[in-house]
DSSP file (Angstrom, degrees, kcal/mol; ACC not computed):
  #  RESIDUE AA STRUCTURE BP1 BP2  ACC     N-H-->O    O-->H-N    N-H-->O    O-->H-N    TCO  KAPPA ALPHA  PHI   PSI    X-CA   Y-CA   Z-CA
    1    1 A X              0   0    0      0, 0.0     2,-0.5     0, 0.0     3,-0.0   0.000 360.0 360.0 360.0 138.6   85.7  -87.5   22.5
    2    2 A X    >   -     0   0    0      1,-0.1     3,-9.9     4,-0.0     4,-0.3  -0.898 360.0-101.0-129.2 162.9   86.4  -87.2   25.9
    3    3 A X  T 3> S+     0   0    0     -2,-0.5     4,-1.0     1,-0.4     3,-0.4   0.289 121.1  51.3 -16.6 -70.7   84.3  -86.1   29.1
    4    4 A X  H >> S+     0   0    0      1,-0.3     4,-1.9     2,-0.2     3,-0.6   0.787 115.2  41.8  -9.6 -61.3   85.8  -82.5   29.0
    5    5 A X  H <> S+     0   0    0     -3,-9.9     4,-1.5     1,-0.3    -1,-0.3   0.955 115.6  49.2 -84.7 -32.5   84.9  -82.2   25.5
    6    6 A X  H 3> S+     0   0    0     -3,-0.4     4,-1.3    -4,-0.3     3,-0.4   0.820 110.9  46.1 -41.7 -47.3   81.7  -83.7   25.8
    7    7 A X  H XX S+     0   0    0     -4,-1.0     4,-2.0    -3,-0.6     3,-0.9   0.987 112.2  59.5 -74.3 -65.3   80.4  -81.6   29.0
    8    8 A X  H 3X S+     0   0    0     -4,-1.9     4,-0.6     1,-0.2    -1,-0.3   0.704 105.3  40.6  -2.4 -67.4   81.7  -78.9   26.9
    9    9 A X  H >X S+     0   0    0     -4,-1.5     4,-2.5    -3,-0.4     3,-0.8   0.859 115.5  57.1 -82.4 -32.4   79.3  -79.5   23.8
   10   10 A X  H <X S+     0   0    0     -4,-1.3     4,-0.9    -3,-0.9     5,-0.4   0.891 103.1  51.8 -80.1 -25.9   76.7  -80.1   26.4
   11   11 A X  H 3< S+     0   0    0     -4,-2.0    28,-0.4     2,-0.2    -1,-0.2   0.594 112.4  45.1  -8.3 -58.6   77.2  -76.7   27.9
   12   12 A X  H <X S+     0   0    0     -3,-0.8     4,-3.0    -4,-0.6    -2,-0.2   0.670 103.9  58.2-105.7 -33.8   76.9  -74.9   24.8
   13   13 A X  H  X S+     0   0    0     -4,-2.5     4,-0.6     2,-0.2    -2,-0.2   0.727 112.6  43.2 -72.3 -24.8   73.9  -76.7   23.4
   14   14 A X  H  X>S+     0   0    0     -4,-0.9     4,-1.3    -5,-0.3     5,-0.7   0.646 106.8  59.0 -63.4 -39.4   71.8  -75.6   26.6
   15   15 A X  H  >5S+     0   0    0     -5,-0.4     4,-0.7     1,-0.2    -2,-0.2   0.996 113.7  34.3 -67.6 -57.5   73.1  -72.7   26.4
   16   16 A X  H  <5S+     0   0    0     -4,-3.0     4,-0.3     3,-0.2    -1,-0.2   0.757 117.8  49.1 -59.2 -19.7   71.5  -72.5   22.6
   17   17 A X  H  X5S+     0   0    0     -4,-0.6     4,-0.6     2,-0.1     5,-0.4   0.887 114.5  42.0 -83.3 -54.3   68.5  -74.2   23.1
   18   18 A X  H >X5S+     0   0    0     -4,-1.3     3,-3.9     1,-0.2     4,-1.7   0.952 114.1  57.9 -73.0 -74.4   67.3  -72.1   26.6
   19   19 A X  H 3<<S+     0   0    0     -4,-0.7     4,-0.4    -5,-0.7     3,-0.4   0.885 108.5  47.0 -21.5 -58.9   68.7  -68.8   24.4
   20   20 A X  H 34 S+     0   0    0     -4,-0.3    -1,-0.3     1,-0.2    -2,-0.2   0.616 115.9  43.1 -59.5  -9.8   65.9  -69.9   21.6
   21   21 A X  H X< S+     0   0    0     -3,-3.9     3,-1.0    -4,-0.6     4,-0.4   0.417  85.7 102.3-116.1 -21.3   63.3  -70.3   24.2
   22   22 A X  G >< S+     0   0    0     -4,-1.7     3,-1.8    -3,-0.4     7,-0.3   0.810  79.4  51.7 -22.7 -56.7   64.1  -67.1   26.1
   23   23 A X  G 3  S+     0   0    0     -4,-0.4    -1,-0.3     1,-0.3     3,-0.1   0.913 101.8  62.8 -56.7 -53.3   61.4  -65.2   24.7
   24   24 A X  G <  S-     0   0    0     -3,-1.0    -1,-0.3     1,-0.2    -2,-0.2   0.280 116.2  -0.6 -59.1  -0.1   58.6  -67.9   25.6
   25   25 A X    X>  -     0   0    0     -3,-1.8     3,-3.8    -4,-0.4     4,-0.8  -0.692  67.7-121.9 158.5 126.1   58.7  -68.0   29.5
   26   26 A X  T >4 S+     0   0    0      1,-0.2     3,-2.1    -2,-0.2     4,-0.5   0.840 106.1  80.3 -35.7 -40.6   60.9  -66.1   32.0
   27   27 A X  T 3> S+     0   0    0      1,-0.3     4,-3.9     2,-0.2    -1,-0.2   0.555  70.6  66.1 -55.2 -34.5   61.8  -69.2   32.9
   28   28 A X  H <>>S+     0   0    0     -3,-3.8     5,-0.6    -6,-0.3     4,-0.5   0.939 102.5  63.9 -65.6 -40.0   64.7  -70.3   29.8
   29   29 A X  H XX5S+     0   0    0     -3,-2.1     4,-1.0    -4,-0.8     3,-0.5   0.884  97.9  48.1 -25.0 -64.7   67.0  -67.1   31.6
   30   30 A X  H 3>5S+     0   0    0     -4,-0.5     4,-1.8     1,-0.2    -1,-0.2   0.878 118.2  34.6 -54.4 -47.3   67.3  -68.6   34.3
   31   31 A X  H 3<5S+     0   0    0     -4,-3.9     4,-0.3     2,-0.2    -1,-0.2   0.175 115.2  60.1 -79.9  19.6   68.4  -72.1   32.6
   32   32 A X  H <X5S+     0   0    0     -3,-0.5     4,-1.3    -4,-0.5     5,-0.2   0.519 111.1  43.1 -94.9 -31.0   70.3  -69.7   29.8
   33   33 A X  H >X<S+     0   0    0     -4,-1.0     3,-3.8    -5,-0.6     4,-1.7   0.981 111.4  50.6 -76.3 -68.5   72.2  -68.5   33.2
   34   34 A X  H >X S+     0   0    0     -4,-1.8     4,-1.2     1,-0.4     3,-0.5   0.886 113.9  52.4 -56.5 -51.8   72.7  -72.3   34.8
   35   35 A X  H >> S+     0   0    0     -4,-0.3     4,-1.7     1,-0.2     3,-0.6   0.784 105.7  45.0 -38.2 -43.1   74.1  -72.9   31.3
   36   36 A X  H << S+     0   0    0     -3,-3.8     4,-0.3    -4,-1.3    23,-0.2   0.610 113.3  57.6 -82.6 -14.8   76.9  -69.9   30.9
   37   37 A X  H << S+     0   0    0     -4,-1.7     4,-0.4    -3,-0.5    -1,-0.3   0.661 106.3  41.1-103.1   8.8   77.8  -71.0   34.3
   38   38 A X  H XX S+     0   0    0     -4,-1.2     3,-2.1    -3,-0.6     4,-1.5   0.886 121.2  53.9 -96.1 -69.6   78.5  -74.9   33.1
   39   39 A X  H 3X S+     0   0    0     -4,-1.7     4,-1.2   -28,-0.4    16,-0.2   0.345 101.8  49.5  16.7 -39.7   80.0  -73.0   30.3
   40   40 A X  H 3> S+     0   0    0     -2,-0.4     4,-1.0    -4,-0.3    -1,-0.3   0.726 109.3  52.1 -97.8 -39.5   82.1  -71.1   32.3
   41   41 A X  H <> S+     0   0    0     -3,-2.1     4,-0.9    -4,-0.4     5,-0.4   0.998 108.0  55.7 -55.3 -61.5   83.4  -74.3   34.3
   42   42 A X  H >X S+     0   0    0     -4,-1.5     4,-3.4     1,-0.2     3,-1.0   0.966 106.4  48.4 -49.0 -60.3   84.2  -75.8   30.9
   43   43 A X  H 3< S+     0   0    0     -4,-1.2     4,-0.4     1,-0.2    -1,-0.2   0.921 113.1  48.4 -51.7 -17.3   86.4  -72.7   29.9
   44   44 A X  H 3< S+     0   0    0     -4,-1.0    -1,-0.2     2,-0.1    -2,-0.2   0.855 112.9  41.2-110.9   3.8   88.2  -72.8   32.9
   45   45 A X  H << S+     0   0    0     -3,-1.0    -2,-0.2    -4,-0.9    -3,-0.1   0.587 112.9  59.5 -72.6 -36.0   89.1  -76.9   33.2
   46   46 A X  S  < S-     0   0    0     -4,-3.4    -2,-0.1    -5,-0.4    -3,-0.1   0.841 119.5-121.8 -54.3 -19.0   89.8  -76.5   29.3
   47   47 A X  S    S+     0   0    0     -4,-0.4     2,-1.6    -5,-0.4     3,-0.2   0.290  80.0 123.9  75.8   8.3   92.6  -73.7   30.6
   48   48 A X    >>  +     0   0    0     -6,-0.4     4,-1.6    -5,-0.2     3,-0.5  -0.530  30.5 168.9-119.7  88.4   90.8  -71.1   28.5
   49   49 A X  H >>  +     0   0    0     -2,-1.6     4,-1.4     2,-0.2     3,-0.7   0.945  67.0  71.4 -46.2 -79.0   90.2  -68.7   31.5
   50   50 A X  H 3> S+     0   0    0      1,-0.2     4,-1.4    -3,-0.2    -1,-0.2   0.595 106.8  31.2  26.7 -99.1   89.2  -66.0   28.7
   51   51 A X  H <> S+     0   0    0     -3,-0.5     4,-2.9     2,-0.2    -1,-0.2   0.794 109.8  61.4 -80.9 -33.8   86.2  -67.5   27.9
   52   52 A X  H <X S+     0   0    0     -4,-1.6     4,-5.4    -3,-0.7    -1,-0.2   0.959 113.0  47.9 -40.1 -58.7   85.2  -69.2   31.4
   53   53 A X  H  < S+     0   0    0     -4,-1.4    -2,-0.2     2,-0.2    -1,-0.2   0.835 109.5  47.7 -34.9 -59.2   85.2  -65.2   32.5
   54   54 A X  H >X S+     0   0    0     -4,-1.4     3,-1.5     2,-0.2     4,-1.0   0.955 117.1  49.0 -70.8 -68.9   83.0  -63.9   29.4
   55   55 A X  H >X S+     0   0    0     -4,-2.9     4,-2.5     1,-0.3     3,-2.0   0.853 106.4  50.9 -49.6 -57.7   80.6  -67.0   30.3
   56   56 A X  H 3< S+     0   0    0     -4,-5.4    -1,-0.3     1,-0.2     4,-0.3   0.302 110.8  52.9 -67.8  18.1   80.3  -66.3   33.9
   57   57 A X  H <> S+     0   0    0     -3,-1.5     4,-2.2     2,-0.1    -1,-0.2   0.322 105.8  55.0  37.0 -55.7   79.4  -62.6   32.9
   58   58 A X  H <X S+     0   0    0     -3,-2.0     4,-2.0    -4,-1.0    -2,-0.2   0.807  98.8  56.3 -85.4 -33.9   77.1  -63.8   31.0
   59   59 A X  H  X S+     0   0    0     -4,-2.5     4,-3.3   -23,-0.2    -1,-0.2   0.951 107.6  52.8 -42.0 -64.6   75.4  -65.7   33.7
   60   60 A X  H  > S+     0   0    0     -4,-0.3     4,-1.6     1,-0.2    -2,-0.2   0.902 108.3  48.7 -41.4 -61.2   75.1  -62.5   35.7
   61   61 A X  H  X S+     0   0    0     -4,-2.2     4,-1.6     2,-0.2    -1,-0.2   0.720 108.4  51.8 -78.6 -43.7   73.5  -60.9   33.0
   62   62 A X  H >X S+     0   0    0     -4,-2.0     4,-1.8     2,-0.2     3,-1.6   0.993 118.2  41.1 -48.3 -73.7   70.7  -63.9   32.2
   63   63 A X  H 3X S+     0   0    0     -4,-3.3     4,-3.1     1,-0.3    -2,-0.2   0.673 107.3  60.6 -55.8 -26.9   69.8  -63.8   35.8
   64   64 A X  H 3X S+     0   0    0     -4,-1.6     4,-3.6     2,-0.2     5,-0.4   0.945 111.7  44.4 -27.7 -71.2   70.0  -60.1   35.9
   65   65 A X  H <X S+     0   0    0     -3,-1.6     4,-1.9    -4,-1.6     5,-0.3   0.899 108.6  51.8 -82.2 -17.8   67.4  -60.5   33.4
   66   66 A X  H  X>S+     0   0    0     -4,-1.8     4,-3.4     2,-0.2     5,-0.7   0.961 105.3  55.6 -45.4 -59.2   65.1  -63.2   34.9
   67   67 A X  H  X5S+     0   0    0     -4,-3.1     4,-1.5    -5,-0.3    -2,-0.2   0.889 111.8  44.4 -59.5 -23.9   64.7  -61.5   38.0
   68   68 A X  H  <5S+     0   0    0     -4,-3.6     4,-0.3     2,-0.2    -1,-0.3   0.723 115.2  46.8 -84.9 -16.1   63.4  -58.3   36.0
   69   69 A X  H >X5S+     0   0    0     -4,-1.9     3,-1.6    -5,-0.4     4,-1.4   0.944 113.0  52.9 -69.1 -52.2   61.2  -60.3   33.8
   70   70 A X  H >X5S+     0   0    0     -4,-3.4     4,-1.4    -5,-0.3     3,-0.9   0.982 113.6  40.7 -26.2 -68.1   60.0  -62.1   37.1
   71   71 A X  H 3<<S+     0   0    0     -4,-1.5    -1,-0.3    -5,-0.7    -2,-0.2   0.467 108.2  61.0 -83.9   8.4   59.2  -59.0   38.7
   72   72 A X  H <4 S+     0   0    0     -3,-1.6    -1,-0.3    -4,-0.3    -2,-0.2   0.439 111.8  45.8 -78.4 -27.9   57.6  -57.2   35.4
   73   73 A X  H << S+     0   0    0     -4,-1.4    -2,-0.2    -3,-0.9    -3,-0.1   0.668 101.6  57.1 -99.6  -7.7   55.2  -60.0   35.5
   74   74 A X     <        0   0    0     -4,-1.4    -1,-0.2    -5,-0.2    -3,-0.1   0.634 360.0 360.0 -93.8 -31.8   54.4  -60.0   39.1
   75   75 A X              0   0    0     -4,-0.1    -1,-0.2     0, 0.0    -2,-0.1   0.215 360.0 360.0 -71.8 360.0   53.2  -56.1   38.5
């Protein structure tokens, strides 16, 4: 395997684990976000721009939802 593919796998497997924890503590969003955005690096050194886009999207949208969980709990 090489580095690429590795960082890759390791990318997507944060990205499933902090998704599976989401519920339990605001806190997996935020590392579901840090994740779509090593996600998003990998699709765009793989060349598959595509999916680098959809991740970093998807970044936005975890942190999106931290910061309202954050501030639901602060209330």
């Amino acid at each position: 395997m090489s580095p690429l593919t590795i960082f890759g796998l390791f990318a997507v497997t944060a990205m499933l684990v902090c998704y599976a924890l989401e519920e339990r503590r605001a806190v997996y969003s935020l590392a579901f976000g840090g994740a779509c955005i090593l996600g998003s690096i990998y699709g765009f050194l793989q060349g598959a721009w595509p999916f680098g886009l959809v991740e970093a999207v998807w970044a936005l949208v975890a942190v999106r939802r931290w910061w309202s969980r954050r501030r639901a709990l602060r209330d």
